[in-house]
C-alpha positions, -999 to 999 in steps of 0.1 A, spaced: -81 -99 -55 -76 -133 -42 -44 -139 -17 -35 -179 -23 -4 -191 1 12 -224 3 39 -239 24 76 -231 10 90 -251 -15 117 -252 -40 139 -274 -58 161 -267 -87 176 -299 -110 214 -291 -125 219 -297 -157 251 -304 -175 256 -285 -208 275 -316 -223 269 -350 -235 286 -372 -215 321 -369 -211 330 -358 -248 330 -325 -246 297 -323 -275 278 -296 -265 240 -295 -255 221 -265 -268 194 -246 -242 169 -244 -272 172 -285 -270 165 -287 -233 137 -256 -237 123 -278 -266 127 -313 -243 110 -302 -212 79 -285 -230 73 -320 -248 72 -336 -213 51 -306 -196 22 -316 -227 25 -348 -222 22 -346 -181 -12 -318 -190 -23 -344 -212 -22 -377 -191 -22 -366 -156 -39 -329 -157 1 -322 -140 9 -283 -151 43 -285 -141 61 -250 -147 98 -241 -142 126 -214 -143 154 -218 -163 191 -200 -160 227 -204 -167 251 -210 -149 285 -227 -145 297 -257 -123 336 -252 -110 350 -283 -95 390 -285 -97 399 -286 -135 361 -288 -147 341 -258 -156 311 -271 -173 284 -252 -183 248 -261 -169 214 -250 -166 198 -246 -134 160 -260 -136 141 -242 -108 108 -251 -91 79 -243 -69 51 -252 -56 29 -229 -79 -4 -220 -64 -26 -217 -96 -14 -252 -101 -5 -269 -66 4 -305 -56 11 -324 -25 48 -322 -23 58 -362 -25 41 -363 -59 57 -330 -67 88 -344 -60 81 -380 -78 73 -354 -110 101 -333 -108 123 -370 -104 102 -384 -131 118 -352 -153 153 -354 -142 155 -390 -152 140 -383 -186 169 -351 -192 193 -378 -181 185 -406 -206 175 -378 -232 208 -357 -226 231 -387 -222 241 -374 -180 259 -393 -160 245 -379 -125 219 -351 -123 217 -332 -90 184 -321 -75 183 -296 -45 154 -296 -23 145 -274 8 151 -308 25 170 -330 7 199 -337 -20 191 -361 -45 216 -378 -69 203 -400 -100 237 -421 -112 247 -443 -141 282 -449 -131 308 -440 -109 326 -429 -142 338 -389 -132 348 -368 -156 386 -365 -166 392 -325 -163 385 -332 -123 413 -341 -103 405 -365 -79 441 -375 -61 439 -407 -68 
């Protein structure tokens, strides 16, 4: 049995369960469905095996409670990567789930960073901002 070890790393991508701001709902199946098209399509043009975790879970934020899926990542060994092009691939994704699922910001959460991707400054209406 062979023991393979790699430095830690993780990063999950948030994903809102709505398009845009109208309250249409996105179905998991879609995402599921999305993000295997784009893991071919990565095997097929860059030999990239990029594999992920997927869970529910709910964003809270003042009047908001929006669900969202929660896109994990690792560094898997059978399939490793230098971590800035691991990164650059798992961007590459959350910019395509934005365009594809019509999201204003997507969230990334590194070991080592936050990352925000945003269209606007457009926030959704059920959160109070005091202004």
């Amino acid at each position: 049995m062979k023991r393979i070890s790699l430095s830690p790393f993780s990063a999950s991508i948030n994903l809102g369960l709505e398009y845009g701001y109208r309250g249409v709902s996105i179905k998991e199946h879609q995402v599921i469905k999305f993000i295997q098209e784009y893991q071919e399509s990565l095997i097929k043009e860059k030999n990239i095996h990029l594999s992920c975790s997927i869970s529910k879970i709910k964003i809270v934020l003042s009047g908001q409670v929006e669900p969202h899926l929660k896109i994990g990542f690792i560094n898997y060994p059978k399939f490793a990567m230098k971590e800035p092009s691991l990164k650059r691939e798992i961007e590459g994704l959350s910019k395509s789930l934005m365009k594809r699922f019509e999201q204003n910001r997507i969230v990334i959460e590194y070991l080592d960073e936050t990352v925000m991707f945003e269209e606007s400054d457009e926030i959704d209406e059920r959160i109070k901002t005091g202004s």
